[in-house]
C-alpha positions in Angstrom: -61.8 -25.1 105.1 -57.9 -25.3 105.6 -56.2 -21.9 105.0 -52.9 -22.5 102.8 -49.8 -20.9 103.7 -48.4 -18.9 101.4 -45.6 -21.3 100.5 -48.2 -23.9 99.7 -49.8 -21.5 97.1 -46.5 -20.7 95.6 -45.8 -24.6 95.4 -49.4 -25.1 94.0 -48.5 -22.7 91.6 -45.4 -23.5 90.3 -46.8 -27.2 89.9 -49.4 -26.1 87.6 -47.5 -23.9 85.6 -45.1 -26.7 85.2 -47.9 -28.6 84.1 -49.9 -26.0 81.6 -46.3 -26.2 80.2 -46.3 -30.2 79.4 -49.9 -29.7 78.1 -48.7 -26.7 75.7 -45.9 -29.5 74.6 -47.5 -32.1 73.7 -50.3 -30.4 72.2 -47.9 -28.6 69.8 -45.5 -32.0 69.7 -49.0 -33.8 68.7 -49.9 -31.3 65.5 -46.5 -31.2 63.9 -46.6 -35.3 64.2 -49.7 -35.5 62.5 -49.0 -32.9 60.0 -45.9 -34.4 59.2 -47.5 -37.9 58.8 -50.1 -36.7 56.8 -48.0 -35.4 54.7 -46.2 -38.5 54.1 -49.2 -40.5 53.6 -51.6 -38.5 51.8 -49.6 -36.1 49.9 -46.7 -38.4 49.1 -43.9 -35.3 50.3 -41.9 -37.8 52.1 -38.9 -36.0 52.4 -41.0 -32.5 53.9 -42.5 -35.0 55.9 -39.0 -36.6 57.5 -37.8 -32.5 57.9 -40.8 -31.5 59.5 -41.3 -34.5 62.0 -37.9 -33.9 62.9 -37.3 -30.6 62.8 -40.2 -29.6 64.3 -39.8 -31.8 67.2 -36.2 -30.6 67.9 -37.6 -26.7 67.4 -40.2 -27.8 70.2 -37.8 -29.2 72.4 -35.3 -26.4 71.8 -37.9 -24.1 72.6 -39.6 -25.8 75.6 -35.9 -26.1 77.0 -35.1 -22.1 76.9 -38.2 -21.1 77.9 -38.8 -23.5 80.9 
């Protein structure tokens, strides 16, 4: 088996944090989407629905932006 070099690890690493990141996103993106929609559909609230969707997606990408 190859020994990696330390920068290799470091790249390897900053890949998959990069990644875990994307995953945490659109994990998060997909639950305040559905949340929103059921709102609209099921319990009729279309205007909470509309903030949330939005809001909630530009909170996320706000977030994601300052943190990443």
């Amino acid at each position: 088996m190859a020994e990696a070099t330390q920068e290799e690890v470091r790249t390897h690493m900053a890949t998959y944090t990069a990644f875990n990141k994307l995953v945490l996103f659109m994990v998060l993106w997909l639950i305040v989407l559905l949340s929103s929609m059921a709102l609209g559909l099921i319990a009729h609230i279309g205007i909470l629905s509309l903030l949330l969707g939005v809001g909630g997606s530009i909170v996320l990408l706000i977030g994601f932006a300052v943190l990443g």
